[in-house]
N, C-alpha and C positions, 0 to 999 in steps of 0.2 A: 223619097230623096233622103240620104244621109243624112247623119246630123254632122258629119266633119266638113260635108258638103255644102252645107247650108253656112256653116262655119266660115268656109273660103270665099264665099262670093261675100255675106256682108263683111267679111273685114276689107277684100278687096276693094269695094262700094266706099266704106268709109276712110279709106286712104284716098279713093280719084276725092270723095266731098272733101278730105281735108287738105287735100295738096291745091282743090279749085277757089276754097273758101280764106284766106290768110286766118283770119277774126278767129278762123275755130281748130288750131291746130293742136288740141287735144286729141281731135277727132286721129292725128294721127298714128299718136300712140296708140289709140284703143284698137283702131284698126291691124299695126302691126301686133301685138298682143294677141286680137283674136286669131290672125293668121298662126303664130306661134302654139297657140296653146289648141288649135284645132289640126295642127300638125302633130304637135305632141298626141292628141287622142288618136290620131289616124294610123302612126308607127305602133302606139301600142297598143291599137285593135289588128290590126294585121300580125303583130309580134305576138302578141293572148291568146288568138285563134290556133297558129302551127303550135303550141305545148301545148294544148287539148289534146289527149287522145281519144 
């Protein structure tokens, strides 16, 4: 499995616990963060790969 992959599902996961839990709404940031920065690596592994020749 990815690791951009693995990336989306736990930040996904930590967004539903932080939107279920009030008490821990850190969890939310960190969730959308992971989402962010595991999107960032996914553009630029797909964008790295086509300037290989």
């Amino acid at each position: 499995m990815p690791l951009w992959l693995i990336l989306i599902i736990v930040g996904v996961v930590m967004l539903i616990i932080g939107v279920a839990v009030e008490a821990a709404q850190i969890l939310i940031w960190i969730g959308i963060a992971v989402v962010v920065i595991s999107l960032i690596l996914s553009v630029l592994r797909k964008g790295g790969g086509k300037t290989r020749v």
